[in-house]
N, C-alpha and C positions, 0 to 999 in steps of 0.2 A: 715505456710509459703507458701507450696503449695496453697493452696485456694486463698488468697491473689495472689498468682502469676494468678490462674488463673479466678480469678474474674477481675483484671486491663487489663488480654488479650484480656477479655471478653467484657469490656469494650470499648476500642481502637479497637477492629473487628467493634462494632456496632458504635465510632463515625466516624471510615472510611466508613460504608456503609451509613452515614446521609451525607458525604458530600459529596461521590460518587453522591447518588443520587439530592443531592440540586445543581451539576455542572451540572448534567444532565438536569433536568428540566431551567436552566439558561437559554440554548444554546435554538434562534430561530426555527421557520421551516425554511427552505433553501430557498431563494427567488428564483420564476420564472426563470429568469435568472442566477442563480448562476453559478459560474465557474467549480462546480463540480458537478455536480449536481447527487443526488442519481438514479440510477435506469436507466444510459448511455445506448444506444443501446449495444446490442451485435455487436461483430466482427465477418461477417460470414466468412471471409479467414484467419484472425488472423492475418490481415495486422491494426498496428496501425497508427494514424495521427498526429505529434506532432502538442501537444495542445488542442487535444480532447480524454474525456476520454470514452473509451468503454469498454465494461465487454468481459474479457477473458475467453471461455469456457479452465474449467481443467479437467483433466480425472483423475480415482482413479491409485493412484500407488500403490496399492497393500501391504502396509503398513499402510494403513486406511486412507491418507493423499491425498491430489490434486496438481499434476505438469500440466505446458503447456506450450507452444511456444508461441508468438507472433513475430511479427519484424517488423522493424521502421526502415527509411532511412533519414538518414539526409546528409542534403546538403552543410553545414558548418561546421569548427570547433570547438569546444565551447564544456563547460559542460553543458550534459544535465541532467536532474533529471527523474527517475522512482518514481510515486506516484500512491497507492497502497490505496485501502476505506476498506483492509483486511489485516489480521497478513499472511504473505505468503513470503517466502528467494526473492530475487531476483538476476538475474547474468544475464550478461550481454556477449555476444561472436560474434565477427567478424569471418568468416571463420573457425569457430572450439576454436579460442583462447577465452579465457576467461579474457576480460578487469577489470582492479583492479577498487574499487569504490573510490571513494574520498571524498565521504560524509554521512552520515546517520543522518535521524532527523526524526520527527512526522510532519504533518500538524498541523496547528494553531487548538486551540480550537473551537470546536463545526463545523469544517469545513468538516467533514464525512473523512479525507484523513489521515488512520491511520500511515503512514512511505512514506519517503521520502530516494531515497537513488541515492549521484551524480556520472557520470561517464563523464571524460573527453573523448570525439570521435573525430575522424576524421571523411570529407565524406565517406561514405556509406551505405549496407542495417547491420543491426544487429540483432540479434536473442537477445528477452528479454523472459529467463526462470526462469518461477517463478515455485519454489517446497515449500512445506509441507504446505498447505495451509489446513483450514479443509474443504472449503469452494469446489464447483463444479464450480465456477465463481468470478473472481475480478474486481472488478473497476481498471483501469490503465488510467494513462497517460503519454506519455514523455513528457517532455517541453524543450527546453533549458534554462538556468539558467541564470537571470537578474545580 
């Protein structure tokens, strides 16, 4: 019974990695123009733009992991969306406070934009800190949400 148990696991690991990679190879290369495009400038002050995405320097925190700062000022009300090309926490703080999110999701398929996650703001500047990343650098963007 064991064998059988672990000959069908064995099984189902190897057709998740056939269709892992047959989704993989589906997805284009990214057009010229894409909205996301892989590979954004770096942020040299860690001042971001909404609606362009640029790579966040993270520094090691000391638990094997990458946090950072960036901040983003917005001029309206509205939710906006933090979108993320890397697995990495994101939060969000006005003056010290830490704004609850109201959203979390993925980017569409094959679009490099691995989490999405929405916070409603008010005008002004915000701090967007991203921790546990494995990464030394993420792709970010804020947007406000259509």
């Amino acid at each position: 019974m064991n064998t059988l148990r672990i000959v069908v696991l064995a099984a189902l690991c190897h057709l998740a990695t056939l269709a892992q990679t047959q989704a993989a190879a589906e997805c284009p290369p990214p057009a010229a123009n894409a909205l996301w495009p892989q590979g954004a400038p770096r942020s040299v002050d860690a001042t971001l733009t909404l609606g362009i995405p640029a790579q966040l320097a993270l520094q090691a925190d000391g638990e094997g992991k990458y946090s950072g700062n960036g901040k983003i000022s917005v001029t309206q009300p509205g939710t906006y969306e933090v979108a993320l090309g890397s697995a990495a926490w994101i939060d969000v703080a006005r003056d010290g406070a830490v704004v609850a999110s109201t959203s979390h999701g993925h980017g569409p398929a094959c679009s490099g934009i691995r989490k999405i996650v929405g916070f409603a703001l008010q005008p002004g500047t915000y701090e967007v800190h991203l921790s546990r990343s494995d990464r030394d650098a993420v792709q970010v963007m804020v947007s406000l949400s259509r």
